[in-house]
N, C-alpha and C positions, 0 to 999 in steps of 0.2 A: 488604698491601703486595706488589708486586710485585719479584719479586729478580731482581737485572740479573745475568745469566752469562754470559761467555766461552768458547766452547770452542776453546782451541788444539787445532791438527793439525798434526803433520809435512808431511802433503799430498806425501809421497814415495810409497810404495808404490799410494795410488791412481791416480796419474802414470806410473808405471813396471811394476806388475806385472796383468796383465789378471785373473788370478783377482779378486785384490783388487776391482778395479774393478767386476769382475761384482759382487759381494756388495754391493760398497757405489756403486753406480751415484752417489751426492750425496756421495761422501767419508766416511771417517768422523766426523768432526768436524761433517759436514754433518746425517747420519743423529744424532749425538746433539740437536743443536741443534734437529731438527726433533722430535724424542721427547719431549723437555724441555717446548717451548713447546705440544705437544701435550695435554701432561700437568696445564698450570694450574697459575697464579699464579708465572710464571719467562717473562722475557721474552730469552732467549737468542739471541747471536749466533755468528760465530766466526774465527777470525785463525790465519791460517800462518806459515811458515816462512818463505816467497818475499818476504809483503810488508815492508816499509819498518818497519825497528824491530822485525820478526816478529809487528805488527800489533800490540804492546805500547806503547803511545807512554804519556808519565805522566800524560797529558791522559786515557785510554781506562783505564789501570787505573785510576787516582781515579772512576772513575766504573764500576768493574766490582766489583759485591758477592764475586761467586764465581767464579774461574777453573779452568777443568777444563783440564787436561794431556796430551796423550798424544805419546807421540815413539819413535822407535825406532832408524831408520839413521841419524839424523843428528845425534843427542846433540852430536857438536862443532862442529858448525853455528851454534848457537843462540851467541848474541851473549852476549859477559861482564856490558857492562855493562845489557845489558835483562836477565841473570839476576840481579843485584842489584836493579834497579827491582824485578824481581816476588817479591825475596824481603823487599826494604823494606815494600812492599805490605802482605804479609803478618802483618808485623811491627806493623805499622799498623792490622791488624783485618782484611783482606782476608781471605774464605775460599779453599779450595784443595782441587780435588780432583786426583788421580794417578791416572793409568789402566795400567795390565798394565806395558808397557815404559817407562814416566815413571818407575818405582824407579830408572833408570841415569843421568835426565834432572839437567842441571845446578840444575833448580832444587831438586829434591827433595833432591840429596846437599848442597846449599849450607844447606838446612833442617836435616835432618840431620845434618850433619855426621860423617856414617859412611862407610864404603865402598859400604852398600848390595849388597853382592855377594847370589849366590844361586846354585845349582845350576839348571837348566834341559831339556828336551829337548823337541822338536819330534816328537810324532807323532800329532798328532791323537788323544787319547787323551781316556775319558770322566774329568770332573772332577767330584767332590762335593761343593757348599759347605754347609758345617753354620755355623747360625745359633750363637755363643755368648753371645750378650747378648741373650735375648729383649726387652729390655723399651728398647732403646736407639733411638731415634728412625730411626736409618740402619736400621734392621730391620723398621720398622713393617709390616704387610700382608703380610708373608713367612711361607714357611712355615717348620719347625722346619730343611729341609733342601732343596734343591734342584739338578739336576743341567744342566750341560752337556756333549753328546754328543762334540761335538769341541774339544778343545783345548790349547793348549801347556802343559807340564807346569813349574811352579816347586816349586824341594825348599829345603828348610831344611840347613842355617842361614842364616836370611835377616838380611844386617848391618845390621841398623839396629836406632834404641834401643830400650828397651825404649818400649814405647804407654802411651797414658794407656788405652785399653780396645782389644780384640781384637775384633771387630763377625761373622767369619766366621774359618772355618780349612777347609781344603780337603784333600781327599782324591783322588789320582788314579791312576787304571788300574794304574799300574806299581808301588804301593805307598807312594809318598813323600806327605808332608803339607806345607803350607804354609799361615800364616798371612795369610790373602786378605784381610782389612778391618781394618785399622789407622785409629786416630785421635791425633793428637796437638794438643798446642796450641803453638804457637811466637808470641811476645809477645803480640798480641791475636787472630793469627788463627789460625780453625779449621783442622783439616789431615787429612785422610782419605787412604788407599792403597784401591786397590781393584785387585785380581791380574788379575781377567780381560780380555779382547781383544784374542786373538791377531790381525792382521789378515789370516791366509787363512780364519778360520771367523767365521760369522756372529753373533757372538757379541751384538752393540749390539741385532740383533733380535730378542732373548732378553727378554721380559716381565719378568723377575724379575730381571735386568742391569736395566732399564731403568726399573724402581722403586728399585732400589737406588741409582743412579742420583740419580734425582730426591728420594730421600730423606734423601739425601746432600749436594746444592745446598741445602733448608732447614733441615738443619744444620747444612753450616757456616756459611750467612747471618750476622753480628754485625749487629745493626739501631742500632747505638751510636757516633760518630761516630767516623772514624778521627785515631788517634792523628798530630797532626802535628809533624814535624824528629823522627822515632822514633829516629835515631841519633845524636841530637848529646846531647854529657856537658857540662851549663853547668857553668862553677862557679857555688857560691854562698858569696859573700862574708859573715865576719864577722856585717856590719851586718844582711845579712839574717838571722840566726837567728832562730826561733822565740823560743828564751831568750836571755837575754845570756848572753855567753862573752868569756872572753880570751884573745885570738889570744895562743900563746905558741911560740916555737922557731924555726929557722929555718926558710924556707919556699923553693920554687922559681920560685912566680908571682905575679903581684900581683892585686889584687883588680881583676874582671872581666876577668880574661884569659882567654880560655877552654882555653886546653892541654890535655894528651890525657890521659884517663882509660880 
């Protein structure tokens, strides 16, 4: 089966900053999407900021297995209510993955529901990611540890909840650590963090980014149908119980009204 992926991009700093653009001449969102379908079995595409809806329309998520993320300048840009569409989505079975500056990205903190803060600095500095969950899918083919030469630094304490598993924890130049591969699960869908990709360093061209990557699109895949109306609280009347029971006390609504839970 092949898994259908989205990759959002801000589509701001390859617009606006010419380093950038030098590194990623096809954008970055462009350079995953071509890495991906490179890669086999993931038929990937990908949607910005600019277009209509931010290229989230609920026709394109219903039909999008896994959406990748990545945002940085423009975190308040992005539309409120496509940030609820894609955290319904979600909710619904969709997978999800967060790339480096998506931790601040409205959809992440609406998952979340943390501050998501972090400590940070810009200097190009060598980063360490140590693998801690050898045997966990998103780690498959990697080595125990592996390095990138240049990149922005994230320090702890990183706000967000505690993970259902920690996937990498990273070491960088200046001494600080950080918790690079997070997984969670928010109602049916899968939900990955992944720290690195700064966009002045080449980071997406990175072999072992880009298995991570892609090991990460097959698992958050759910191949299960998505859950549909994820947020509506019916009531259930009396007559429908499983057992008989005796409506007893007074009550606020009447049978089949649906009111708020």
């Amino acid at each position: 089966m092949t898994v259908r992926v989205v990759v959002w991009g801000e589509n701001v700093h390859e617009q606006k900053n010419k380093v950038v653009a030098g590194i990623y001449p096809k954008t970055m969102h462009g350079t995953i999407a071509e890495t991906l379908n490179a890669a086999g079995g993931v038929s990937a595409t990908t949607a910005t900021l600019q277009e209509p809806e931010h290229g989230l329309t609920a026709e394109r998520l219903a039909e999008t297995d896994v959406l990748i993320w990545w945002g940085h300048a423009a975190h308040g840009d992005v539309s409120d209510a496509v940030t609820e569409r894609v955290a319904e989505a979600v909710w619904s079975g969709m997978g999800i993955i967060f790339l480096h500056s998506a931790h601040f990205s409205k959809p992440f903190k609406r998952l979340m529901g943390t501050p998501c803060n972090l400590s940070w600095r810009e200097a190009g500095e060598r980063e360490r990611l140590w693998v801690t969950s050898r045997n966990h899918p998103i780690a498959a083919g990697l080595p125990d540890h592996f390095e990138l030469e240049n990149e922005e630094m994230y320090g702890e304490p990183f706000g967000v909840p505690e993970p259902l598993e920690t996937v990498f924890i990273s070491w960088f130049q200046g001494g600080e650590v950080f918790r690079s591969g997070l997984t969670y699960k928010r109602g049916a869908g899968n939900v990955f963090y992944f720290r690195p990709g700064h966009e002045t360093y080449p980071t997406y061209h990175d072999a072992n980014v880009q298995k991570v990557i892609h090991n990460a699109v097959l698992w958050a895949n759910n191949a299960q149908p998505r859950i549909a109306k994820v947020t509506e609280a019916p009531n259930a009347p009396v007559e429908t119980a499983l057992e008989p029971i005796t409506e007893r006390g007074p009550k606020l609504h009447e049978a089949g009204e649906e009111g708020y839970r």
